[in-house]
Steps between C-alpha positions, in 0.01 A plus 500: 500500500476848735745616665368380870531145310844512418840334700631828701795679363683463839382256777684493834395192766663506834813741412740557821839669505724570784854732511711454752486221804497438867429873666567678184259283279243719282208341397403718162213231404291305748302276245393728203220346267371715219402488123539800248251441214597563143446865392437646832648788645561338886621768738729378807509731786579507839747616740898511492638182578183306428655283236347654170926507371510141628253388348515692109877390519395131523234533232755675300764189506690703704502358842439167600199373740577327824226288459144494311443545110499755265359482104546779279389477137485109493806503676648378836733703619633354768588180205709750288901494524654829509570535074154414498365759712715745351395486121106459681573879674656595150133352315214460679557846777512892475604675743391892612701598810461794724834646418450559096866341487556622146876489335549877495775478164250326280153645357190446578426202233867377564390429919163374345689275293778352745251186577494348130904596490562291783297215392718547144272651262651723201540858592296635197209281625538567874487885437181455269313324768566709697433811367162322426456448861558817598229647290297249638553665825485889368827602467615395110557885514813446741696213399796687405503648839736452814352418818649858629259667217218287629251600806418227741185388370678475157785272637228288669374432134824435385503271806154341389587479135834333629321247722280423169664478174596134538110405548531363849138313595590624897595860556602550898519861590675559832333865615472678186323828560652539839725810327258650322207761607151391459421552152851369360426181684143456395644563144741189545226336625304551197801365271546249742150330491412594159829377305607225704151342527450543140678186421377272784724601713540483899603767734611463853558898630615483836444875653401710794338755337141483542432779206556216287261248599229531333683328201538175636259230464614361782711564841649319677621555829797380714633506812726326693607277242095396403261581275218621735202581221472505123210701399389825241602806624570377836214284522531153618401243208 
């Protein structure tokens, strides 16, 4: 079976959500539908206030749909009670944020391995997985070092290691080269498509910055709480 033959990773029919009501009523999605394949990189861009946040927080389990389904990894999500979606975040999603949000007491390969601590695995084993993972991602060198010691494209690995080392099969990263200059970002990028993808897994980058394209094997684009076109590079499919 390819790829192209195989049940999307995330498939959204008919997604709507609304804030507010009466005069103050927002509506963030106005009927989203949209499948992310397994393995692909799927970029989601558009403007602020499209819904891309509204929409990655409902595939993530962590906001709810008004209406309309969404299926991520075999899973409805709209099915799950809350202890369920909560140990499906913990499992089955990594996340890289724009803001490296690293826990500036603890090393490098401590942050790394907070995930696996959380979901209660042994200390000794936590640390070695993640220390793995962070040679994985170029920077075994480092793992004794303190965020402060760290430049930014080294705490965004950190960050990526982080979002990794429990072996998530959907890795959402919300802006991730947005503070980083060109070649810092295309570096991410690199560890981004190459290490992730290596295991089958999907990435949903939701960005602005256009440097970055090229990596995606698809884009989609949003606005006003739609997807308007799905295509390579920009190009409708």
């Amino acid at each position: 079976m390819t790829r192209a033959d195989q049940e999307p990773a995330v498939r959204c029919r008919g997604l709507t959500k609304h804030y507010g009501s009466g005069n103050e009523r927002v509506d963030a999605l106005r009927g989203v539908d949209l499948d992310v394949r397994i393995g692909e990189l799927l970029m989601l861009v558009g403007p602020s206030g499209c819904g891309k946040t509204t929409l990655i927080s409902i595939i993530t389990a962590i906001l709810d749909q008004d209406e309309g389904t969404c299926e991520v990894l075999g899973r409805d999500i709209g099915r799950m009670t809350e202890s369920e979606r909560t140990r499906f975040r913990g499992g089955a999603v990594g996340f890289v944020f724009q803001a490296f949000n690293l826990l500036p007491a603890l090393t490098a390969a401590e942050n790394v391995s907070v995930p696996l601590l959380v979901s209660g695995v042994a200390r000794e084993v936590a640390e070695k997985r993640a220390r793995s993972v962070l040679e994985e991602v170029g920077l075994g060198a480092r793992a004794d070092a303190l965020p402060r010691k760290l430049s930014g494209g080294q705490q965004q690995r950190v960050a990526i290691g982080r979002a990794l080392v429990h072996d998530p099969k959907l890795v959402v990263c919300d802006e991730p080269t947005s503070n980083l200059d060109a070649k810092t970002g295309h570096e991410m990028m690199d560890i981004l498509r190459g290490v992730a993808r290596a295991s089958g897994r999907t990435l949903i980058v939701v960005t602005h910055d256009n440097r970055i394209f090229s990596y995606a094997d698809r884009i989609a684009r949003m606005e006003d709480g739609r997807i308007v076109e799905v295509g390579r590079q920009g190009a409708p499919s």
